[in-house]
N, C-alpha and C positions, 0 to 999 in steps of 0.2 A: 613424788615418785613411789613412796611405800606405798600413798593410798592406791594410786594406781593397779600396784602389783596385787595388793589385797583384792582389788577389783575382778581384777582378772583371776583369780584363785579361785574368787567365789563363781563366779561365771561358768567357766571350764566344766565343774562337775556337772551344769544342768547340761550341757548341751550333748556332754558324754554319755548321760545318764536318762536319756530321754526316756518315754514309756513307749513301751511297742506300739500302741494302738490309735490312731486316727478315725476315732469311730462317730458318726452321726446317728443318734436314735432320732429319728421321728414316728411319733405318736399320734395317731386317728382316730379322735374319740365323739366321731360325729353319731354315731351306734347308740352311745349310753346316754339318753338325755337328762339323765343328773348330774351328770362328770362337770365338774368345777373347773371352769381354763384355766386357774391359779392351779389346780393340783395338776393338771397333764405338763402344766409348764415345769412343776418343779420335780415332775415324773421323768419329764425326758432331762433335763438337768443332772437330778441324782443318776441314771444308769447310765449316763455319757459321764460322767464326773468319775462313775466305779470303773468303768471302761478301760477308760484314756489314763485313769493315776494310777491303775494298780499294776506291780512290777511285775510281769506275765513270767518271765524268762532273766538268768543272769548274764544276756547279751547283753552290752552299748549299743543304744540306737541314736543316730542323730535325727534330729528333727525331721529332716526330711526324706530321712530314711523309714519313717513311721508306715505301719501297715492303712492304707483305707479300707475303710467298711464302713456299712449303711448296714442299721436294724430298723427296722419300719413293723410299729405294731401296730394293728388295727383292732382296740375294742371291741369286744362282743358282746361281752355283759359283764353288769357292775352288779354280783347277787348281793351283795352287804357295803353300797359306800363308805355307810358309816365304822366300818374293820375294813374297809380299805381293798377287799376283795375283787377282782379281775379275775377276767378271761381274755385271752387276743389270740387272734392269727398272725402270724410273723414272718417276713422278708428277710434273707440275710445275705449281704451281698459281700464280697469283697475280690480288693483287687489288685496288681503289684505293676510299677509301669515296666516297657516294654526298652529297652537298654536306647539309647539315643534316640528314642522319639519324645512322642507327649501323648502317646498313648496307652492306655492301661488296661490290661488282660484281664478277662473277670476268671477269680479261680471259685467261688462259690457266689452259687444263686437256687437257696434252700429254703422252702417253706415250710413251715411248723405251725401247723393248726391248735395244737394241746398246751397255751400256755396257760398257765395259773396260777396265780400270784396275789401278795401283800402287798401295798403300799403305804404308809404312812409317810406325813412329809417330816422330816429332818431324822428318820430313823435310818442309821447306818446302813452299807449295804457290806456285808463283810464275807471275802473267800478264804476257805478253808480248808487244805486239799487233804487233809485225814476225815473230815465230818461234815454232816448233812446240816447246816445253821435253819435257813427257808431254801422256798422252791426258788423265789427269786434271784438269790446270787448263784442258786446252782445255773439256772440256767443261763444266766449272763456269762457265768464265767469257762460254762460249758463252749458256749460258739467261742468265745474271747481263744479258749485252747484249741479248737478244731480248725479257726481263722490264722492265727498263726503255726499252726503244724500245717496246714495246704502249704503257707507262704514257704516255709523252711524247704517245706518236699521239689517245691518250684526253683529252687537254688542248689539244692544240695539232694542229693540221689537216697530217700528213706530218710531227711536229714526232721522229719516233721516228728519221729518218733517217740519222742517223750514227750511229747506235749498233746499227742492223742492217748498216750498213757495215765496221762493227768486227767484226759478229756474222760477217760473209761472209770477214771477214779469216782470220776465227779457221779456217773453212771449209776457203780454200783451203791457208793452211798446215798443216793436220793432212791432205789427203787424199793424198798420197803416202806415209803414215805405215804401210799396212794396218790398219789400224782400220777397221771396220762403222761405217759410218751418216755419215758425210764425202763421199760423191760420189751422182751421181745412177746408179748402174745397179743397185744391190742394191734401192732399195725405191722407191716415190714418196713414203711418208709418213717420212720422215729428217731429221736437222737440214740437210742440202743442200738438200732441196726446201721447208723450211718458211720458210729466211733466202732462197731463191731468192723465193718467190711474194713476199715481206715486201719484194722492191726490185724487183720485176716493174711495168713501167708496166699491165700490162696487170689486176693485181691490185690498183693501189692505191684503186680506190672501196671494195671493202674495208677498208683503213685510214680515207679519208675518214668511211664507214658508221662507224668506233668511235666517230670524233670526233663525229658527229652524234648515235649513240647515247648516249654519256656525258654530254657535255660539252654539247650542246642539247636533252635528253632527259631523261635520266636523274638530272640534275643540278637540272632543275626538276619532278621530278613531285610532291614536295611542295605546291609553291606552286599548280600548275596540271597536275594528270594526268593531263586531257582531251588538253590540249595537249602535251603529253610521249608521251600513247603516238602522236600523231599522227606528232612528230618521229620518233620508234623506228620507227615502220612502215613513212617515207620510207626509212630508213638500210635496213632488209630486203630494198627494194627495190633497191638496190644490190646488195646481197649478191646477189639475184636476178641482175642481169642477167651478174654476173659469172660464174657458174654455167652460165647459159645459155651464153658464150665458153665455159669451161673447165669442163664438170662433175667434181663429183666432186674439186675439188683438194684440198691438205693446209690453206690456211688458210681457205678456205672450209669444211669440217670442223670443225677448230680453232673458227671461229669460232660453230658453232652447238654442239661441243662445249660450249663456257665460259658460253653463252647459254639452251639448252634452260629448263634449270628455272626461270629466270628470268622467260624472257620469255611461259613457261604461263602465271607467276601474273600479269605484266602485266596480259595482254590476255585474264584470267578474265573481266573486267570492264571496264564502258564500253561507248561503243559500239557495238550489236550489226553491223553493217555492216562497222566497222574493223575489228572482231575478227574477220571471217571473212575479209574481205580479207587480212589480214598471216596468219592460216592457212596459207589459199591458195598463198600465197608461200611459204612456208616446208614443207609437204610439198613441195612445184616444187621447192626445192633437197634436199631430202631426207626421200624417201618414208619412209625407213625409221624414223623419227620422227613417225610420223604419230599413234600411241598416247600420245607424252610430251603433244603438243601438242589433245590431245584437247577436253581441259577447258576451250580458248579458244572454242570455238563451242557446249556445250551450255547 
């Protein structure tokens, strides 16, 4: 009976004590024809290993509470194998399910062309949130904080906010590094301008807009779908006005990036009036999706 109980003792911590992160890297190193399959293999191992164990947040997560996400890098060039040197375009996906289905809402779907990085195999990957160690764990642990501050925002109304604070930390300290994509003058769509808009007063009805999409929306359109796309169409509206201030930003983008397909098949149905209203709105923030969103009004 003692071992038993010792059993269970030991047990209990892991499950309470889970890491926030559910993350998949895969790696596409069809580009670099010296790239070694042992090294990409134990490429994507170390930055799903740094991922998945490192303690993001002083939240309990259980297991299956874990956030998903998908990083997908694609090799561009290897200017030094032998120092381990990289360049990739990057995917970052993630997502949170949708309250008594099996479906799961994408809340970011972000590309980032500027990555640049070290690899060596079995050398640590280690974060640091007062200093800049490499480019590598900044940027890993850059999305790692901007993938759970969406998730937090998606639950809890501005609830994403110190972990985009983290994410700005990670910001400042790698931009004197010479590293692409850490300050605001080379691009507007960069990780500066996407953790900028993410603590901007002036962008946050966008944040509000997730929490009302998910979390008073999307979370009930099971039970009541009428009333869910309704909630969905108020949060667009948001998005709308913020647009109108700022056209054209990076999480305004972002955010009908991770939304498009979705929100076609929404508002395929219902309402014929809402469905052309919330259209409406959404060519206004961006024309050039006017063909995804086709299929809400015929």
């Amino acid at each position: 009976m003692l071992k038993l109980a010792t059993l269970i003792f030991f047990l209990i911590p892991m499950v309470l004590l889970s890491q926030e992160l559910n993350c998949r890297v895969i790696i596409n190193a069809q580009a670099i024809q010296s790239s070694d399959p042992s090294t990409i293999s134990e490429m994507e191992v170390a930055f799903s290993e740094f991922l998945n164990n490192t303690k993001w947040t002083s939240d309990q997560f259980k297991v299956e509470e874990r956030i998903n996400c998908n990083i997908v890098l694609t090799l561009t060039d290897a200017s030094d194998p032998a120092l381990g040197q990289y360049q990739a375009s990057v995917q970052v996906l993630s997502s949170r399910p949708v309250y008594n289905t099996n479906h799961e809402t994408i809340l970011l779907n972000f590309g980032d062309r500027d990555w640049a990085f070290e690899f060596v195999n079995s050398q640590p990957i280690i974060y640091n949130e007062n200093s800049f160690i490499d480019n590598l764990s900044s940027l890993l642990s850059y999305y790692a904080l901007v993938i759970i501050g969406l998730d937090y925002d998606s639950f809890g109304k501005l609830s994403g906010e110190p972990y985009f604070n983290l994410a700005w930390r990670v910001v400042t300290n790698a931009q004197n590094t010479g590293f692409i994509g850490w300050d605001q003058f080379n691009s507007i769509r960069n990780r500066y301008w996407l953790v900028e808009n993410l603590l901007n007063a002036q962008m946050k009805p966008i944040r509000e807009a997730s929490y009302q999409y998910h979390l008073q929306g999307m979370d009930h359109f099971l039970e009541n779908p009428e009333e869910a796309r309704k909630t969905i169409s108020e949060s667009i509206q948001k998005v709308l006005k913020v647009n109108q201030a700022r056209p054209r930003s990076i999480l305004t983008i972002s955010f009908l990036d991770a939304k498009t397909d979705e929100l076609s098949k929404i508002f395929s149905k219902g309402d014929p009036s809402l469905r052309k209203r919330t259209y409406n709105m959404l060519v206004n923030i961006d024309a050039t999706k006017r063909s995804d969103f086709a299929e809400m009004i015929k």
